[in-house]
Residue, then its C-alpha position, 0 to 999 in steps of 0.5 A: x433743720x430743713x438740710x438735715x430732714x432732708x439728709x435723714x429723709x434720703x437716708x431712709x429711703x435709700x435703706x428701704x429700697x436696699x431692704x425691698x432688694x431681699x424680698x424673695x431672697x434667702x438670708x441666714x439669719x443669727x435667731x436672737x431672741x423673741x420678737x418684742x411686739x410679736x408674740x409667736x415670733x423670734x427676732x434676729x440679724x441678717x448678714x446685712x445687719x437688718x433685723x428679722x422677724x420669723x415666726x417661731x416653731x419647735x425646730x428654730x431656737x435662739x442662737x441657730x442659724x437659719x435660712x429664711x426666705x424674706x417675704x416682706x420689708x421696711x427701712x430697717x426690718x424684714x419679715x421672712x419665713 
């Protein structure tokens, strides 16, 4: 058990230092639905696979895609506007 937290452990963290590398980076994102936990907010996909979080306004709407700037990362989200 001790080798495969070791392996899950160097996995996240090679994928939060990929997503840290898209701060200040423009993605086209695929708008797929609302944001579950954040009302106000749409949830999409990034050509990387990651999913995004935007906040939502009149001119995005499910299945645009858009260009936003990517303000904010973890392991597997990025938050952008």
């Amino acid at each position: 058990m001790q080798r495969l937290r070791i392996v899950i452990d160097n996995g996240i963290e090679y994928a939060e230092k990929y997503s840290k590398r898209l701060i200040g980076t423009k993605q086209e994102v695929l708008i797929e639905s609302d944001a579950r936990r954040n009302p106000g907010m749409l949830r999409g996909t990034a050509p990387s696979g990651r999913t995004v979080i935007i906040p939502k306004n009149e001119k995005r709407n499910i299945g645009m895609i858009i260009s936003a700037k990517i303000n904010r990362a973890s392991a597997w989200v990025l938050w952008g506007s």
